[in-house]
C-alpha positions, 0 to 999 in steps of 0.5 A: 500500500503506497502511502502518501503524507498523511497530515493530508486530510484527502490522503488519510480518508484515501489510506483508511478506505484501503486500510478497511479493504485490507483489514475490515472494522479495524478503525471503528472497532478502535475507535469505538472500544477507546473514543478518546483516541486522538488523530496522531495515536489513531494513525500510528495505530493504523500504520503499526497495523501495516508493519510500519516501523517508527521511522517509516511513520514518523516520515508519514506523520512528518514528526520525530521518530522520539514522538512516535515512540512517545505516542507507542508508550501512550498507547501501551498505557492506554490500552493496559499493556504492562511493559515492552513485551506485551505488543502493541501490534498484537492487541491492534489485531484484535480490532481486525474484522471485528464489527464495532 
């Protein structure tokens, strides 16, 4: 999936119609179970679910790859993980194909 800047609002709505072809319900699902999910966490949450690492969405969020790690550690407490090992990616896949 080519991915262009996403800080675009055009270029966001165009990534989460082919994030929901690849991976149905996942950002509803999110965004239902924790609604105070702001916009950037809710992008590197779909860009950690394509395998993208911080480098590769610090470029496409047009921040520092320190920020993202800041947001993954927001994330991790905001969705009960204890500590490094618990991943986020693997809490992330139980939003896929399940309908909010």
């Amino acid at each position: 999936m080519a991915i262009r800047d996403l800080n675009d609002i055009d270029a966001w709505q165009d990534f989460s119609i082919e994030l929901e072809k690849l991976h149905p319900h996942f950002l509803n699902s999110l965004t239902s179970k924790y609604p105070l999910l702001d916009r950037k966490p809710l992008k590197v949450c779909a860009l950690l679910l394509i395998d993208s690492n911080s480098k590769e969405i610090a470029k496409k969020l047009g921040i520092q790859p320190h920020s993202v790690d800041n947001v993954r550690r927001a994330l991790r407490k905001m969705f009960g993980l204890k500590n490094r090992k618990d991943k986020i990616i693997t809490h992330l896949r139980t939003f896929v194909g399940r309908a909010s």
